[in-house]
C-alpha positions in Angstrom: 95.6 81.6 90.8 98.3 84.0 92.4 98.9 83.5 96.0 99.0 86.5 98.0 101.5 87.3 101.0 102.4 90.6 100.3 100.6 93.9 99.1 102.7 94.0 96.1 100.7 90.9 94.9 97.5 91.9 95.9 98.2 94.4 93.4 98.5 92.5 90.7 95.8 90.2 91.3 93.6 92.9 91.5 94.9 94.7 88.3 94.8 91.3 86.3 91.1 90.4 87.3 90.0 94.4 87.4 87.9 94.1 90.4 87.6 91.8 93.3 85.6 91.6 96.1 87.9 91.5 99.7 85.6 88.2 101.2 84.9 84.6 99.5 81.6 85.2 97.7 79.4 82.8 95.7 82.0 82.6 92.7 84.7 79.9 93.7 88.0 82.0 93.8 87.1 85.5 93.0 88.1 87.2 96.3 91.0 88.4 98.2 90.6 86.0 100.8 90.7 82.9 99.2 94.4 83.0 97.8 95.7 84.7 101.0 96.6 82.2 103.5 95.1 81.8 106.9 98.5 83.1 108.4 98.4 86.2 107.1 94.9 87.4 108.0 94.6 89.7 111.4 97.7 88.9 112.9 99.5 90.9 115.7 102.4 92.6 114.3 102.0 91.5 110.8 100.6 93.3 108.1 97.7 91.3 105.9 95.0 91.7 103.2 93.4 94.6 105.3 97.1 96.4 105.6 97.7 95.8 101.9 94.6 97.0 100.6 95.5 100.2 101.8 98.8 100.3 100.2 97.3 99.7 97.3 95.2 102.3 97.2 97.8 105.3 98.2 99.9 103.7 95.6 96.6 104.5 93.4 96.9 101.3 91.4 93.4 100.0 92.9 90.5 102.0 94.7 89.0 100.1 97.9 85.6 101.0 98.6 81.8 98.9 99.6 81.5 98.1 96.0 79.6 94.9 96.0 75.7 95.2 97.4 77.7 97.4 100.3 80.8 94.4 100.8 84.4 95.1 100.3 86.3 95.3 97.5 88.8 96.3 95.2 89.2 97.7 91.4 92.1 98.4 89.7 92.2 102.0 87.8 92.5 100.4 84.4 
């Protein structure tokens, strides 16, 4: 699986799998958390997954929304 670190990848995970939910969930590495590393989650002045999922979605190559029984996620717009 494709390691995320930037929103750029994020992208493209998101666009090869066609949704994903943001947090681990009961399928073994179908979220956005599990291929980010710990580093880049909620840190003071960097951006991370919740930064780049925003990116993504002006860049409208993936819509952000409570799309899994009212969790996070993301689907591409393929």
């Amino acid at each position: 699986m494709l390691r995320i670190t930037i929103a750029e990848e994020l992208e493209t995970l998101v666009q090869q799998m066609g949704f994903l939910p943001f947090f681990a969930c009961s399928i073994p590495r179908f979220s956005v958390e599990e291929p980010t590393p710990s580093c880049c989650w909620f840190v003071e002045g960097r951006d991370g997954p919740w930064e780049w999922r925003m990116e993504a979605a002006r860049r409208g190559t993936v819509a952000y929304g409570k799309l899994f029984s009212k969790k996070a996620g993301l689907v591409s717009r393929e």
